[in-house]
PAZAPA-4460 file (N, C-alpha, C; in steps of 0.05 Angstrom, whole numbers, plus 32768, in hexadecimal, padded with zeros to 4 digits):
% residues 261
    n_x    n_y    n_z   ca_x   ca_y   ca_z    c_x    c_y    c_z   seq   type   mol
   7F8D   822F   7FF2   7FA4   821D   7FF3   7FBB   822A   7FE3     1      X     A
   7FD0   822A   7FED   7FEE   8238   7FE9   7FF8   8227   7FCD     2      X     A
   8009   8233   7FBB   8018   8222   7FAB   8028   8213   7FBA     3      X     A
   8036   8218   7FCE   804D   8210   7FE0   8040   81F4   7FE3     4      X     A
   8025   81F3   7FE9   8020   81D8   7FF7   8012   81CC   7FE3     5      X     A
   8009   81CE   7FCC   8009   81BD   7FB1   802A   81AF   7FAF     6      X     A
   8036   81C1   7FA5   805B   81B5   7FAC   805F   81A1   7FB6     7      X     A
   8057   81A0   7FCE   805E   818E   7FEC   804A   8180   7FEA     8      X     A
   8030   8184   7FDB   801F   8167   7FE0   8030   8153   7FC2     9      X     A
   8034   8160   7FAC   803E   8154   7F9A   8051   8142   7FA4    10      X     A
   8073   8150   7FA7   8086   8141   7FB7   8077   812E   7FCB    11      X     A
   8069   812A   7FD8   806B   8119   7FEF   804C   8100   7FDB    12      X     A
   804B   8106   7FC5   803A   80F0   7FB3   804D   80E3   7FA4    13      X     A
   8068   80EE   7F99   8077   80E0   7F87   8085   80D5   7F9D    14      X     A
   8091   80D4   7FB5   8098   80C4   7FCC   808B   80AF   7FC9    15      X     A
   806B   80B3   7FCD   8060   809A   7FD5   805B   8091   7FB3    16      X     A
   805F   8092   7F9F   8058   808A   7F8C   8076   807D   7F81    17      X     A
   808A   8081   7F88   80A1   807B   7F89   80A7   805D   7F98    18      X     A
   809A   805D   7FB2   80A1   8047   7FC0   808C   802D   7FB4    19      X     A
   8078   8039   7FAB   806A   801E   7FA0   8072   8019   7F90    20      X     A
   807E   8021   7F74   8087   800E   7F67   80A3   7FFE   7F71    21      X     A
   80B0   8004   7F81   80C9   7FFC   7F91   80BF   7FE9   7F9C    22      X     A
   80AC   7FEA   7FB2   80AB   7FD4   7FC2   8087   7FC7   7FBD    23      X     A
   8078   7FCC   7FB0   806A   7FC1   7FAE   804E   7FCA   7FB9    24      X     A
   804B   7FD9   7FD1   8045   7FDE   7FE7   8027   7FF1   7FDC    25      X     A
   8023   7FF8   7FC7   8007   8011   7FBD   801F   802D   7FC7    26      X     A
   802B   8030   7FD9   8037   804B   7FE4   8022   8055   7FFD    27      X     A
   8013   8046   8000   7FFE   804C   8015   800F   8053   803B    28      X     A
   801D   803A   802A   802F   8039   8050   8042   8058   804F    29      X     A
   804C   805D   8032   8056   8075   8043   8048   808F   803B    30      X     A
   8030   808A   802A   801B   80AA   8026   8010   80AF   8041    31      X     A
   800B   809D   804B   7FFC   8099   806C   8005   80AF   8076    32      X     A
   801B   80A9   8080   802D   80BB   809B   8037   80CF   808E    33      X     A
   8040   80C8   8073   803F   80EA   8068   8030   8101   806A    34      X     A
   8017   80F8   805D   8007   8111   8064   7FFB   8115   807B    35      X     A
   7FFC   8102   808A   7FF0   8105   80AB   8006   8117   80B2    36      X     A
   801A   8119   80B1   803A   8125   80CA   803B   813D   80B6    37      X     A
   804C   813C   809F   8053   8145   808C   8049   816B   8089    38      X     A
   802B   8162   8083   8022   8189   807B   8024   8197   8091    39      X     A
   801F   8197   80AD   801F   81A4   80C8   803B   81A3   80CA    40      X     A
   804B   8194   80C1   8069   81A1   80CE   8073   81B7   80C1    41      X     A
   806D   81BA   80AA   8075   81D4   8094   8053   81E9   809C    42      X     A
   8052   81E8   80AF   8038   81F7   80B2   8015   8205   80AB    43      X     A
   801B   81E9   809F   7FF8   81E2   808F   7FE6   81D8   80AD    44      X     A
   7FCD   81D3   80A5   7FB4   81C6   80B1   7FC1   81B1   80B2    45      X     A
   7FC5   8199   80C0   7FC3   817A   80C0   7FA7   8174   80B6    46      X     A
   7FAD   815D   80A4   7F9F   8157   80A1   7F90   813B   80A8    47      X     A
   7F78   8130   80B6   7F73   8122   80C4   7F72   8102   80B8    48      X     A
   7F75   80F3   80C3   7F75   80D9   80C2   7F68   80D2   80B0    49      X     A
   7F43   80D9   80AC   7F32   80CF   809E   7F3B   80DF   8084    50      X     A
   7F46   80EC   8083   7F4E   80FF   8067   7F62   80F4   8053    51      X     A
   7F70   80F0   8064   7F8E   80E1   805D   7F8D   80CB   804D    52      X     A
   7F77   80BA   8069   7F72   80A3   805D   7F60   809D   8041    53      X     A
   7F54   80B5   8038   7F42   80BB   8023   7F54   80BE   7FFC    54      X     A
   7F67   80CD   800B   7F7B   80D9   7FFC   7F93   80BC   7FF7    55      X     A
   7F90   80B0   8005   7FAA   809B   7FFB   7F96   8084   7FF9    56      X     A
   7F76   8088   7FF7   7F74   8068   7FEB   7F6E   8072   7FCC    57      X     A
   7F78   808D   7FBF   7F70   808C   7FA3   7F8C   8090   7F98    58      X     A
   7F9D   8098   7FAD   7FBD   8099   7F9F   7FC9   8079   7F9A    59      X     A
   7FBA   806A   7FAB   7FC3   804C   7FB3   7FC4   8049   7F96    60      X     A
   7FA5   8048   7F8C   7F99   8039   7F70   7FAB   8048   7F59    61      X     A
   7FB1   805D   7F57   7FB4   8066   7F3B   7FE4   805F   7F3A    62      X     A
   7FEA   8061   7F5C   8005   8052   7F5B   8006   8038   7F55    63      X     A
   7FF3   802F   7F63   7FF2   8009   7F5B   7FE7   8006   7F39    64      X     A
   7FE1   8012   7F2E   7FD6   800C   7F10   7FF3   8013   7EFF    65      X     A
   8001   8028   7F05   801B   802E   7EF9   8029   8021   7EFD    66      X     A
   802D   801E   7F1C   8049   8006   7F1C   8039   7FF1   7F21    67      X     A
   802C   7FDD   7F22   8021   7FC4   7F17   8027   7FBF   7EFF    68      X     A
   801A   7FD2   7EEF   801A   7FCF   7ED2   8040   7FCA   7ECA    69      X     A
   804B   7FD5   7ECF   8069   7FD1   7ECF   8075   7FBF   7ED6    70      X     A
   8070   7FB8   7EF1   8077   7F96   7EFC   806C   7F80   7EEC    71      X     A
   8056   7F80   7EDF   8042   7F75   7ECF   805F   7F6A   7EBA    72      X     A
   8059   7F81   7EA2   8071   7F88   7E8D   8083   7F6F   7E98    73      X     A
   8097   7F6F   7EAA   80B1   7F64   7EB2   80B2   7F4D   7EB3    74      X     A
   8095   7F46   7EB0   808B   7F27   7EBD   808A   7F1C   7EDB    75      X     A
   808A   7F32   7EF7   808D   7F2E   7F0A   8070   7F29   7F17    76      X     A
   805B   7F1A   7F0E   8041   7F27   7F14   803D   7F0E   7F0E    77      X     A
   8026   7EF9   7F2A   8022   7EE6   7F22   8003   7EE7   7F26    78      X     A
   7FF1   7EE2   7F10   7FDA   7EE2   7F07   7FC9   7EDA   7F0F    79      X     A
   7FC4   7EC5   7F1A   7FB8   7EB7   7F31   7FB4   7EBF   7F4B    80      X     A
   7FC7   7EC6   7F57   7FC8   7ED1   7F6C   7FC6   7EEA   7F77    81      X     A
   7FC4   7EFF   7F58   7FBC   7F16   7F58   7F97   7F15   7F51    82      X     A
   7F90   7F08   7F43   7F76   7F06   7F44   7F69   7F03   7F5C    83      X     A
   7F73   7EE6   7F66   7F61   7EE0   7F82   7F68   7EEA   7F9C    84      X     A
   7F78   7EF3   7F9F   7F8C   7F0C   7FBA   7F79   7F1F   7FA7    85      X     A
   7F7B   7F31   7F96   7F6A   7F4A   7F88   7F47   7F46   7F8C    86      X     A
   7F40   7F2E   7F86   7F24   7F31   7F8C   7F16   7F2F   7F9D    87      X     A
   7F25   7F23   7FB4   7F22   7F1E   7FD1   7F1E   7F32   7FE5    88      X     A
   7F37   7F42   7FE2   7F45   7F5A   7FE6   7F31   7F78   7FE5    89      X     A
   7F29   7F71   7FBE   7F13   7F8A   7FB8   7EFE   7F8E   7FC9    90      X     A
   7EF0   7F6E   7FD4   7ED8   7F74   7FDE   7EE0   7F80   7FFE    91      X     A
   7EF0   7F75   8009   7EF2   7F7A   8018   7EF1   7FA0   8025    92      X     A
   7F03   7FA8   800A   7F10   7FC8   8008   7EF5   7FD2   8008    93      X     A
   7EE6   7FCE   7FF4   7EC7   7FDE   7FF2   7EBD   7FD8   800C    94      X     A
   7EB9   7FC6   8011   7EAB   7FBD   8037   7EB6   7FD8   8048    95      X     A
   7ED8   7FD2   804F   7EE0   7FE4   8063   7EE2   8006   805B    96      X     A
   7EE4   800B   803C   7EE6   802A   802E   7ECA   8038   803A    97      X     A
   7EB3   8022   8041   7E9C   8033   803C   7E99   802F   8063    98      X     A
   7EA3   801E   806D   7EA8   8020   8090   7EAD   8030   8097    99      X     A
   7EC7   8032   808A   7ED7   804C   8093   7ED3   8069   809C   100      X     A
   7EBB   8062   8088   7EA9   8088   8093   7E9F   808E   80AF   101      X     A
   7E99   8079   80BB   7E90   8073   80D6   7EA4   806C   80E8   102      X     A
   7EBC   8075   80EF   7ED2   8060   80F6   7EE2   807A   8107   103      X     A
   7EEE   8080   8116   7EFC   8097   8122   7F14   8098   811B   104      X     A
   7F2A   80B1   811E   7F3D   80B4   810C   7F54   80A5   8120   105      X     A
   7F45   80A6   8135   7F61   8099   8152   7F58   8073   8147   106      X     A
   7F4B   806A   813D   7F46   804F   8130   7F54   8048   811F   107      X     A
   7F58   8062   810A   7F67   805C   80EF   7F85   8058   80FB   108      X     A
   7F8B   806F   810D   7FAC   8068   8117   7FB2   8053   811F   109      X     A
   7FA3   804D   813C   7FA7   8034   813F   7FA3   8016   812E   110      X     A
   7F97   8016   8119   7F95   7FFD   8109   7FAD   8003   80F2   111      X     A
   7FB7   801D   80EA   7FCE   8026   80DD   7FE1   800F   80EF   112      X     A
   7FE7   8017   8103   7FFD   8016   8114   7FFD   7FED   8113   113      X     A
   7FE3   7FF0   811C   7FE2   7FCC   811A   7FF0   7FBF   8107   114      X     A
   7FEA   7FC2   80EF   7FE7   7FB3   80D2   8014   7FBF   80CA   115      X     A
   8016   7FD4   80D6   8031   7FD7   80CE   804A   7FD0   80D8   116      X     A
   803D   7FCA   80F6   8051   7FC5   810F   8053   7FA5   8100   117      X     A
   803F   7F91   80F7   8045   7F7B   80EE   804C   7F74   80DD   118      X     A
   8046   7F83   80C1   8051   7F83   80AC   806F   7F87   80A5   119      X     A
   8076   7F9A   80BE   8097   7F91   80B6   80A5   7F89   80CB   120      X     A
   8098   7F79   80E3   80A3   7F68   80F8   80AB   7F46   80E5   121      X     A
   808E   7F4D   80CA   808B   7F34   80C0   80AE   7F2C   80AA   122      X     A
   80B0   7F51   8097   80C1   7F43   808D   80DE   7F44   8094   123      X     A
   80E7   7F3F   80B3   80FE   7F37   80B9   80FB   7F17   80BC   124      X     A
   80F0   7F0A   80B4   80EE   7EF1   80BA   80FD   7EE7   80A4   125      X     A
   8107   7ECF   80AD   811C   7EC7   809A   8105   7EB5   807A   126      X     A
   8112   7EBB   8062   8103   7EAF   8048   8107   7E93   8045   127      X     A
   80FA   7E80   803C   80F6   7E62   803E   810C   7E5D   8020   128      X     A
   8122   7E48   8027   8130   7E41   8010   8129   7E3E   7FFB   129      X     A
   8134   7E46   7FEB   8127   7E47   7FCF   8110   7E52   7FBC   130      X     A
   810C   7E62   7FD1   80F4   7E75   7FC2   80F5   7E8D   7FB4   131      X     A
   810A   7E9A   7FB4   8111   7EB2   7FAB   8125   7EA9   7F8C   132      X     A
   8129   7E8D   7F8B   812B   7E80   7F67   8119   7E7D   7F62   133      X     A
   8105   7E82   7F69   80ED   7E7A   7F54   80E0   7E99   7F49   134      X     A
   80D6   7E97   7F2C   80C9   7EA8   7F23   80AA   7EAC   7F2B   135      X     A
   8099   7EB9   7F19   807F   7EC3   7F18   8075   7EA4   7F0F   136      X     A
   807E   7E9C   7EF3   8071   7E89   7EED   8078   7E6E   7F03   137      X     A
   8085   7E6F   7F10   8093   7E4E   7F1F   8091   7E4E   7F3C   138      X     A
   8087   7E70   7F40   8076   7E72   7F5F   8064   7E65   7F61   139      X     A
   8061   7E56   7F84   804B   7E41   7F88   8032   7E40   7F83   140      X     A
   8020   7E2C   7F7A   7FFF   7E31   7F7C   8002   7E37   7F99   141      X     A
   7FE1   7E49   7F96   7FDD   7E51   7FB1   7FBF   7E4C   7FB4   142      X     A
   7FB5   7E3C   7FCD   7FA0   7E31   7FD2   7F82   7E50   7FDA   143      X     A
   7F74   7E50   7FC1   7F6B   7E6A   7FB7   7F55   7E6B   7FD2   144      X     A
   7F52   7E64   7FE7   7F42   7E61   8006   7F51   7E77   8014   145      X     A
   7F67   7E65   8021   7F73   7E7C   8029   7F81   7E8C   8024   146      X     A
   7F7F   7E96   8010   7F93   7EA6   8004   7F79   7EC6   7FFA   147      X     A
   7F5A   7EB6   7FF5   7F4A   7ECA   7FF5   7F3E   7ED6   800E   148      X     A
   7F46   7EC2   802A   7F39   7ECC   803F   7F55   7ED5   804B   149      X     A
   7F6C   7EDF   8051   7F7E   7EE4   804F   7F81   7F04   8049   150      X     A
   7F78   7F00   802A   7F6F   7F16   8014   7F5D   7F30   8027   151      X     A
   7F49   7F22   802E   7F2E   7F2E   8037   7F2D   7F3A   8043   152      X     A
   7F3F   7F2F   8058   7F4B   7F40   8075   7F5A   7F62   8069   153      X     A
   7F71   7F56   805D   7F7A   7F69   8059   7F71   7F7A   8045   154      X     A
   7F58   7F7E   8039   7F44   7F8C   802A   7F3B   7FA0   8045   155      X     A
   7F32   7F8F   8053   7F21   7FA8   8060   7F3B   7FBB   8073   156      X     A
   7F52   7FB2   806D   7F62   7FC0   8084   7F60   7FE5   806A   157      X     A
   7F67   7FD7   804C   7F6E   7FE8   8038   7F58   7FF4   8036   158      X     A
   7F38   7FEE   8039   7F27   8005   803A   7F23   800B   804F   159      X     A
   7F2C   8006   8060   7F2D   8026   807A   7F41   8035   807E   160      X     A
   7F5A   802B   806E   7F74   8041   8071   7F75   804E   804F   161      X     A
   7F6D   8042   8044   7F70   8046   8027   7F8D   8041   8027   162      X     A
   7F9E   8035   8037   7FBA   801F   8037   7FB7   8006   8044   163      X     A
   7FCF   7FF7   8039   7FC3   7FD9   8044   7FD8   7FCD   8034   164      X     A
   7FD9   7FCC   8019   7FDE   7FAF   800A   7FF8   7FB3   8010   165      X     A
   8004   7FC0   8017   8023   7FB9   8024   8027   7F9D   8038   166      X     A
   8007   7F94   8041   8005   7F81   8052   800C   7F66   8045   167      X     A
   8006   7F6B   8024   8008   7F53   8017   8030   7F4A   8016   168      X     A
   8033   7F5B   8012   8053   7F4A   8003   805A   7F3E   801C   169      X     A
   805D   7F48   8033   8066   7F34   804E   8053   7F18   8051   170      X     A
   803A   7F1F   8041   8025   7F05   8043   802D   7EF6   8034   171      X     A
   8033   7EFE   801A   803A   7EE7   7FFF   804C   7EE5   800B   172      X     A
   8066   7EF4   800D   8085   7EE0   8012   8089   7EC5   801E   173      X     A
   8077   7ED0   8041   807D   7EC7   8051   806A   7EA9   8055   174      X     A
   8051   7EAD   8051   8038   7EA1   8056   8034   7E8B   803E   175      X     A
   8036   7E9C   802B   802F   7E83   8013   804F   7E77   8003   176      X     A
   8062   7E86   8008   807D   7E7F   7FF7   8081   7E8C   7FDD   177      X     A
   8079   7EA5   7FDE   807B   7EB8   7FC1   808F   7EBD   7FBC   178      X     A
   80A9   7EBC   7FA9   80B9   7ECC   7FA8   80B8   7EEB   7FAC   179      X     A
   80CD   7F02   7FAF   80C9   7F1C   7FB9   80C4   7F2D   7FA8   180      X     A
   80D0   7F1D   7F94   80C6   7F35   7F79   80B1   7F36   7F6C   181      X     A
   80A7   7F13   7F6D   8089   7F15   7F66   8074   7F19   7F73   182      X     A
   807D   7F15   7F8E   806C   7F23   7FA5   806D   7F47   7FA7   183      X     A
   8078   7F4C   7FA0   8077   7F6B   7F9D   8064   7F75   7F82   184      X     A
   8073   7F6C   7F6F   8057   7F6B   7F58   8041   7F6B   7F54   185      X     A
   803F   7F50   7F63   8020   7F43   7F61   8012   7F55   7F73   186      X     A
   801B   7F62   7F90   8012   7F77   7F9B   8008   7F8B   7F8E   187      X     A
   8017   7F96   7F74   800B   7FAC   7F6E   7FF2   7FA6   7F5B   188      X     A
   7FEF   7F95   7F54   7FE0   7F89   7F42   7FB8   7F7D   7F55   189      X     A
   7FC9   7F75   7F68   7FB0   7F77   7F7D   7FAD   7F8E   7F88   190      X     A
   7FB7   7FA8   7F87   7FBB   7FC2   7F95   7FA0   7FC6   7F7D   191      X     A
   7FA7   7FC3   7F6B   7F96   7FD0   7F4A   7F77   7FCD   7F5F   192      X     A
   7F74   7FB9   7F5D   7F55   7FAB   7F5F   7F48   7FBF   7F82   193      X     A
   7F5A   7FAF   7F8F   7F4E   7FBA   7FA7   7F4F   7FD4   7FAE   194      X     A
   7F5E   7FE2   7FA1   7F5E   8000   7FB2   7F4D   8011   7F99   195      X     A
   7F3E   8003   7F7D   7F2D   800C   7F70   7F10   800D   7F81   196      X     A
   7F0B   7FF1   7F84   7EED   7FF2   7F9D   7EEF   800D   7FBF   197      X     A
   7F0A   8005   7FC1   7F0C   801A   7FD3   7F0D   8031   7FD2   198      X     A
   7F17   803A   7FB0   7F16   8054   7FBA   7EEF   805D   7FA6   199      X     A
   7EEB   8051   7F9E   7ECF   8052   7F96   7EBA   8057   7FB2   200      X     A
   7EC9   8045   7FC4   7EBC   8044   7FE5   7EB6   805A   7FEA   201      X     A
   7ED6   8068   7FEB   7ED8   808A   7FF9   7EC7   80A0   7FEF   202      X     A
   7ED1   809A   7FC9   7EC0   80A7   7FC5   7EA3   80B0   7FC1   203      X     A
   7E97   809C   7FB8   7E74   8099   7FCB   7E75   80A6   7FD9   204      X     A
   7E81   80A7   7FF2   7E70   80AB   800C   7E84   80C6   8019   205      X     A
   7E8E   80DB   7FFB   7E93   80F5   8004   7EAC   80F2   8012   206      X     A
   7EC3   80E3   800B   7ED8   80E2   8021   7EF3   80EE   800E   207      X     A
   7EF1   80F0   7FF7   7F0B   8102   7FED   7F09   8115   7FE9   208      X     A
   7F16   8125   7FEB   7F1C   8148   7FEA   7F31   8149   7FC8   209      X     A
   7F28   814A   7FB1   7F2B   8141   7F9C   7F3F   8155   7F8E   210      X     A
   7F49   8177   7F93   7F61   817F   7F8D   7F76   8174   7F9D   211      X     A
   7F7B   8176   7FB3   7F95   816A   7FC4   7F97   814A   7FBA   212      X     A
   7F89   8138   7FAE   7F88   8121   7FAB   7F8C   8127   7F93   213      X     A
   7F85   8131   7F7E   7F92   812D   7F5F   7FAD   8130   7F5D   214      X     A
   7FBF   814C   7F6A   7FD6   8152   7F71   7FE4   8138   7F75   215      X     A
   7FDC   8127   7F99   7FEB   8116   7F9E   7FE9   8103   7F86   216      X     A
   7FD7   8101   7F74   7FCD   80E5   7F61   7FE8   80E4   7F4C   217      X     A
   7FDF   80FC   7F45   7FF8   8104   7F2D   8012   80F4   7F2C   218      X     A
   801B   8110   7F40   8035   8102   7F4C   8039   80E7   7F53   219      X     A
   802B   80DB   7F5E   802C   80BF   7F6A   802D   80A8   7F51   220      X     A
   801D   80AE   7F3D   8023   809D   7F29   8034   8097   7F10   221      X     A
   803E   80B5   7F14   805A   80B8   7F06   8074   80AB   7F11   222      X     A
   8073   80AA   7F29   808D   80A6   7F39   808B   808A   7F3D   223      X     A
   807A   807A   7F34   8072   8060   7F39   8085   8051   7F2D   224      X     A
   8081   805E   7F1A   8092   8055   7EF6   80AC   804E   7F02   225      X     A
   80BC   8067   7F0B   80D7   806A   7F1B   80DE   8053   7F28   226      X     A
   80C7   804F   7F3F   80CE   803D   7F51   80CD   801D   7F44   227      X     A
   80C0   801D   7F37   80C2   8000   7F21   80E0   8000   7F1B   228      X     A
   80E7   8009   7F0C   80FA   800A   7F03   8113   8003   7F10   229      X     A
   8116   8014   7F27   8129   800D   7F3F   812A   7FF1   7F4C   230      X     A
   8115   7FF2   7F4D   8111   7FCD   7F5C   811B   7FB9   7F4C   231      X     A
   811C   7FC5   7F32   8121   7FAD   7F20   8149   7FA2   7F29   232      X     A
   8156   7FBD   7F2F   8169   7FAF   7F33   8178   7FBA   7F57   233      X     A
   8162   7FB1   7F64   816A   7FBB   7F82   8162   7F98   7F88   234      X     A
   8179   7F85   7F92   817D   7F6F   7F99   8163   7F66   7FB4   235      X     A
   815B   7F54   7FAC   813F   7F4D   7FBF   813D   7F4A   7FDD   236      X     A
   815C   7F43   7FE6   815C   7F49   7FFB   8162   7F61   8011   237      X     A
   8168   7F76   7FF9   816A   7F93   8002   814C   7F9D   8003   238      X     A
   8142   7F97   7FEB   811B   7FA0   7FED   810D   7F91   8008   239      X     A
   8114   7F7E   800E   8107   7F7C   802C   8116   7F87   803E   240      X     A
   812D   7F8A   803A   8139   7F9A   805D   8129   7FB9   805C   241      X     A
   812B   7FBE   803C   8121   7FDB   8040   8100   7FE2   803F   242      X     A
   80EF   7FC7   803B   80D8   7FC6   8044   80D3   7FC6   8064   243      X     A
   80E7   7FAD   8068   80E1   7FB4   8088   80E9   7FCB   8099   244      X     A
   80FE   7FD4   8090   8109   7FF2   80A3   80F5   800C   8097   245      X     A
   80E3   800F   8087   80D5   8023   807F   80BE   801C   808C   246      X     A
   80B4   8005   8088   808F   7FF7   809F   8099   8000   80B9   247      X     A
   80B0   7FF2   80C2   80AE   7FFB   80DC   80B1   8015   80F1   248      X     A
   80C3   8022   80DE   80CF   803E   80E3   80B1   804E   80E5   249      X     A
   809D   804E   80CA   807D   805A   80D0   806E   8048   80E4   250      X     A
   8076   8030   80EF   8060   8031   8105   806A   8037   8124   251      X     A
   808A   8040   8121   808E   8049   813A   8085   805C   8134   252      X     A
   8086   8068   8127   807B   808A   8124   8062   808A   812E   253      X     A
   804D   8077   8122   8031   8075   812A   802E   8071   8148   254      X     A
   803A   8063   8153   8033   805A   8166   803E   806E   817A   255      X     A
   8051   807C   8172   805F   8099   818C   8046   80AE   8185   256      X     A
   8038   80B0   8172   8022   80C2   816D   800D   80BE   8178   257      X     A
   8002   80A2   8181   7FEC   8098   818B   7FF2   8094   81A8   258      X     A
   8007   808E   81B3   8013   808C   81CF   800E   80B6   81D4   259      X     A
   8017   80C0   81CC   8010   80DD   81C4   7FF8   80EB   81CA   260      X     A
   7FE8   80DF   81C3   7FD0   80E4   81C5   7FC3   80FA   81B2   261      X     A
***
């Protein structure tokens, strides 16, 4: 392996470790298509689906513990809802992390493509009055049923992509009435839990390639910090336009790749 492409796996880890603390998301939605498209255009091996997906469910955990931990700090993180979305979530991740081994790489695209084409169809929908004045502490109870079966679902999407919890903030906003900032938070905070069982999944069962993944780790959890930071004063309804034009922009991509063949 070239220095050139240590470089280029770094850069394209502080990208995705950049956007999770920004938007909440683990960075999974954009490590995905990064390293899937990304090394073969500068003239590396592509690397395959099940690899990728190996490699961004341990970048997920160690970006979501940095910027979590930061959103945490700010007070954007609501506790409750990170527990039971987090524990729900975890089991789920270990279920699908350890599936995944069995699963084909034209599966992973297409359930990529699924989970993103909706996730940001979801957040152009208009926000329910009055929800984006409310804080962490004055955000609604949430009825811990569906909110863990909810959870569960989107566990097993995050242990077969080793991405996913980007699924949550369009779920909290929209579904339960979270405000955006604490729905972004509390994301990373449920990112902690579940993409720990998941990437415990992968690794059991021989699925990370552990220099190219320390590289991306590095980077990714440094740049987390960054992206915290920025969010704190990028106005909440710019963080969803630019959640939704980034989800959707990667699942047209996905989906001209899989139409592709």
């Amino acid at each position: 392996m070239s220095f050139s492409l240590i470089e280029l796996l770094a850069v394209l880890g502080a990208m995705g470790g950049f956007v999770a603390g920004l938007l909440g998301v683990g960075g999974g939605v954009v490590m995905f298509p990064l390293l899937y498209y990304v090394p073969s255009f500068f003239g590396w091996d592509a690397l395959d689906a099940k690899t990728v997906a190996a490699i961004v469910s341990s970048q997920v955990f160690f970006s979501a513990v940095a910027g979590g931990w930061a959103h945490r700090r700010s007070g954007q993180v609501k506790s409750a809802i990170a527990i039971v979305a987090g524990g729900a979530s975890a089991l789920g991740s270990l279920i699908g992390a350890v599936a995944s081994k069995w699963v084909s790489g034209q599966f992973m695209l297409v359930l990529f493509g699924l989970v993103t084409t909706g996730a940001g169809l979801a957040m152009c929908l208009p926000i329910a009055e009055g929800v984006e004045t409310r804080g962490s502490e004055s955000a609604p109870a949430i009825a811990n049923l569906p909110l863990g079966i909810c959870s569960f679902v989107v566990g097993l999407v995050i242990g077969f992509l080793g991405a996913g919890n980007f699924a949550f903030v369009p779920l909290l906003i929209f579904q339960f009435k979270v405000p955006t900032r604490v729905a972004i938070g509390s994301t990373l905070m449920i990112g902690v839990m579940n993409s720990t069982t998941g990437f415990i999944g992968k690794l059991a069962t021989g699925q990370i390639p552990l220099l190219v993944t320390s590289v991306v780790v590095v980077a990714a959890g440094l740049s987390a910090l960054a992206g915290e930071r920025t969010h704190r004063v990028v106005p909440t309804a710019l963080l969803r336009k630019i959640y939704a034009t980034l989800v959707g922009a990667i699942a047209l991509t996905v989906w001209i790749t899989i139409a592709r063949g």
